[in-house]
C-alpha positions, -999 to 999 in steps of 0.1 A, spaced: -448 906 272 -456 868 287 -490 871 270 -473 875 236 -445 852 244 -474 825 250 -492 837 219 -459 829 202 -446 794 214 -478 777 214 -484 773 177 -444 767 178 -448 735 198 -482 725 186 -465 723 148 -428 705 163 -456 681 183 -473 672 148 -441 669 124 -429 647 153 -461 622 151 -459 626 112 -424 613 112 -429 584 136 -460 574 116 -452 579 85 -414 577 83 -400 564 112 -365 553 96 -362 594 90 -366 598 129 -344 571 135 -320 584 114 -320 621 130 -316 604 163 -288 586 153 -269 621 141 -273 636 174 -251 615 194 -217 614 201 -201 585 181 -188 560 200 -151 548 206 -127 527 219 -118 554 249 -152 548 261 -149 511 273 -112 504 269 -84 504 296 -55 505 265 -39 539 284 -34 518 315 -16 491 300 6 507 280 15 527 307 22 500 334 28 468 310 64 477 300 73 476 333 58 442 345 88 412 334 84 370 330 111 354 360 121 314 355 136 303 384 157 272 386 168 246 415 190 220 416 183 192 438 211 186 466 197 148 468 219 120 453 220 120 417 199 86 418 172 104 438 170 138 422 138 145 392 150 138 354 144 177 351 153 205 379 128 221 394 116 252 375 94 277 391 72 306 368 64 336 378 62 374 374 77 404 387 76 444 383 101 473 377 100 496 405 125 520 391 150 530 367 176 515 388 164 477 380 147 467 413 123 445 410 97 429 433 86 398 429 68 370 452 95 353 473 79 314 462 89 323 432 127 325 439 131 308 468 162 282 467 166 293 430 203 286 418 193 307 389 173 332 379 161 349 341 144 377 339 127 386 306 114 419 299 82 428 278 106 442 252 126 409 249 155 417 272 168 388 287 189 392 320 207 359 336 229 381 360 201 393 381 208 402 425 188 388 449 190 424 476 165 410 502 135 387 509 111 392 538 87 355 542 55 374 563 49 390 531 59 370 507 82 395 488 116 393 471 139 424 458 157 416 428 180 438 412 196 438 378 214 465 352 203 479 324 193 511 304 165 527 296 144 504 320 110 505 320 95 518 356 61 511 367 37 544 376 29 547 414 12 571 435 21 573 469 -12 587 481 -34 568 462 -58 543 490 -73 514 472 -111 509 479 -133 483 477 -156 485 445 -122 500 426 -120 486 392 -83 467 388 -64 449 361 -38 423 366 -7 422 347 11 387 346 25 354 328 -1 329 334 10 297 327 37 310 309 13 321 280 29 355 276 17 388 295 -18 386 299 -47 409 313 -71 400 334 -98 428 349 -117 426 385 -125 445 413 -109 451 447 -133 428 468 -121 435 501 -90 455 519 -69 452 549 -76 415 551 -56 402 578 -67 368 588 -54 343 556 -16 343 567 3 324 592 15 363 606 -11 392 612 18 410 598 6 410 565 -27 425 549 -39 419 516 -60 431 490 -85 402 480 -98 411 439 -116 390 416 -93 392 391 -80 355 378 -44 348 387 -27 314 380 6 300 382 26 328 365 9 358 377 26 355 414 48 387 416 31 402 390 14 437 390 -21 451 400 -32 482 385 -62 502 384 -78 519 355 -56 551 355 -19 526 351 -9 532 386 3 508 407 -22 495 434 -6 457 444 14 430 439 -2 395 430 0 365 456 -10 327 445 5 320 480 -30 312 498 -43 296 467 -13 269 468 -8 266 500 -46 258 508 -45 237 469 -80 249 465 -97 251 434 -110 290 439 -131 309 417 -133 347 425 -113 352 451 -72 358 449 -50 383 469 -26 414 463 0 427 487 -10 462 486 15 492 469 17 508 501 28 480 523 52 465 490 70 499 487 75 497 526 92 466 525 111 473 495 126 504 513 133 484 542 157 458 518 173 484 501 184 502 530 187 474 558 190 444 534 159 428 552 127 442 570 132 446 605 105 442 627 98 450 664 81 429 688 62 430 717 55 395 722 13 395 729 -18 387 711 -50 406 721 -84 408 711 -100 442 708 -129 448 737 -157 479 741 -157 501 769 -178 470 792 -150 447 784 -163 428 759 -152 411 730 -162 435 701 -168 416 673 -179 440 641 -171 469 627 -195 495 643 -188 491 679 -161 517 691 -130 497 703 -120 508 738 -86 483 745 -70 451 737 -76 423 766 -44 401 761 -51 368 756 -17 347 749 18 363 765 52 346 748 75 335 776 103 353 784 88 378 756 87 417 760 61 424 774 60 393 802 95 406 811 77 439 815 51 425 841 23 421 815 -6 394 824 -29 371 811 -67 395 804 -45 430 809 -67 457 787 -44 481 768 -58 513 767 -32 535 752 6 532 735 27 559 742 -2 583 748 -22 570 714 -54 558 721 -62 516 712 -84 523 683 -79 485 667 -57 457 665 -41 462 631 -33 501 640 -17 485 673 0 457 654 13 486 628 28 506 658 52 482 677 59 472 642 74 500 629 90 503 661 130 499 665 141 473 686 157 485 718 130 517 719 115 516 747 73 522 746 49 532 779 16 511 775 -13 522 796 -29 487 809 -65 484 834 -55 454 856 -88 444 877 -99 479 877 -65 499 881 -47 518 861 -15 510 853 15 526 834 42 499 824 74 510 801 80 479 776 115 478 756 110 463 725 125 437 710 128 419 675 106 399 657 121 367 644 111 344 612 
């Protein structure tokens, strides 16, 4: 059976071989257009993210803020102080987050929606400064409400979009990448982490919404550290993650403000040999404390200067942030049990913690 099988095909492929040389000699706009026929035409759905903004634009709204001077009339600006920025619909209720520059000291406050809505009576609910958020709230029907996903995690190399008013051109659409996560170290607090993106944002965009390619809601831009360092950057801008946003939203809604607890210590994260671990790869074994605040928690609690915390209530030191997270989330007045090494010792002290203040 092979034998005739092979008897077969090989005058089969010998003649396709030939016509193929034929038509590339002889007519080679025939083979070109045969080519052509086989594949899949192209369109839009290939290349565009049109789903994704239609899906999250709606909810994403232009806020003018505006402040009038308590200076003495001869002292005050011909014009009061206006502020642009952007904001987005987190539900159907008419909250909206929003960057809390861009409403801070604002004596009034428009919010205009994508649609044309314009809304003058708008509720400020709750700001919290560490990361730069405000909850406004207004009332409305048949609101617009951004798409989230609560177990979506951002990673870096995601493809984003960012949905804003720069320069109060109108919404505009600029596309990135997440650059980096869990970036810590450009706030005055390590209470905050950001997203850094490439993604332009100007004035306007503050407040306004990060997505990713699917419409979902992945952050919420911050000009913060490109005004306050007035730095002409190219490349580099910031989101407050979903996950930490919705957090504090929750927090205002049902408290009014974000409440915090507080230890009152700053550590650096050391191996198993007591050294400073300074990378990503080496294990972390503890946190040597290296600043205690007077009369805080934890020097009321006995703590001292180059104490190595092991463990928090039985959880294991894995890194500073995690650590950090912990007594944050923490109610003031609970009390935690830290597991320290003091000069080779073991030590078990109980720590009630207190309240972080801004």
């Amino acid at each position: 059976m092979l034998k005739k099988l092979q008897f077969l095909l090989t005058p089969i492929l010998l003649g396709l071989g030939f016509a193929f040389i034929y038509l590339l000699v002889f007519s080679p706009e025939l083979l070109r257009e045969q080519l052509s026929a086989n594949k899949a035409p192209l369109n839009a759905s290939h290349l565009s993210f049109a789903n994704a903004v239609k899906a999250a634009s709606p909810a994403v709204v232009n806020i003018y803020s505006e402040s009038v001077s308590n200076r003495p009339r001869s002292l005050r600006p011909s014009t009061p102080v206006r502020e642009l920025g952007s904001g987005i619909i987190m539900s159907k209720k008419g909250y909206i987050l929003t960057n809390y520059h861009v409403i801070n000291n604002a004596d009034q406050i428009l919010v205009v929606l994508n649609d044309g809505r314009q809304f003058t009576d708008v509720q400020l609910i709750g700001f919290d400064v560490p990361t730069d958020l405000a909850l406004l709230k207004i009332t409305a029907e048949h609101l617009p409400e951004i798409p989230t996903n609560n177990d979506f995690i951002p990673q870096v190399g995601d493809v984003i979009l960012a949905i804003g008013n720069p320069l109060n051109l109108g919404q505009t659409i600029t596309q990135g990448i997440i650059s980096a996560t869990d970036k810590t170290n450009i706030a005055q607090t390590r209470h905050t982490r950001f997203l850094q993106m490439d993604a332009a944002v100007n004035t306007g965009n503050s407040g306004g919404a990060v997505i990713n390619t699917n419409g979902t809601l992945v952050g919420i831009t911050s000009a913060k550290f490109k005004h306050a360092r007035n730095l002409e950057v190219q490349g580099i801008f910031f989101a407050v993650p979903y996950s930490l946003a919705k957090e504090v939203m929750d927090k205002i809604i049902k408290y009014g403000r974000v409440i915090r607890g507080y230890i009152g210590f700053d550590a650096d994260p050391v191996d198993s040999s007591g050294r400073f671990v300074r990378n990503n790869h080496t294990p972390v074994y503890g946190m040597r404390i290296a600043r205690l605040d007077p009369l805080g928690p934890a020097w009321q609690a006995g703590f001292e200067l180059n104490d190595i915390v092991t463990k928090i209530d039985g959880k294991k030191v894995v890194n500073t942030n995690t650590t950090l997270e912990l007594v944050t989330n923490t109610p003031p007045g609970s009390v935690l049990n830290f597991t320290i090494i003091r000069e080779g010792k073991v030590i078990e002290v109980p720590v009630t913690v207190g309240e972080l203040q801004f």
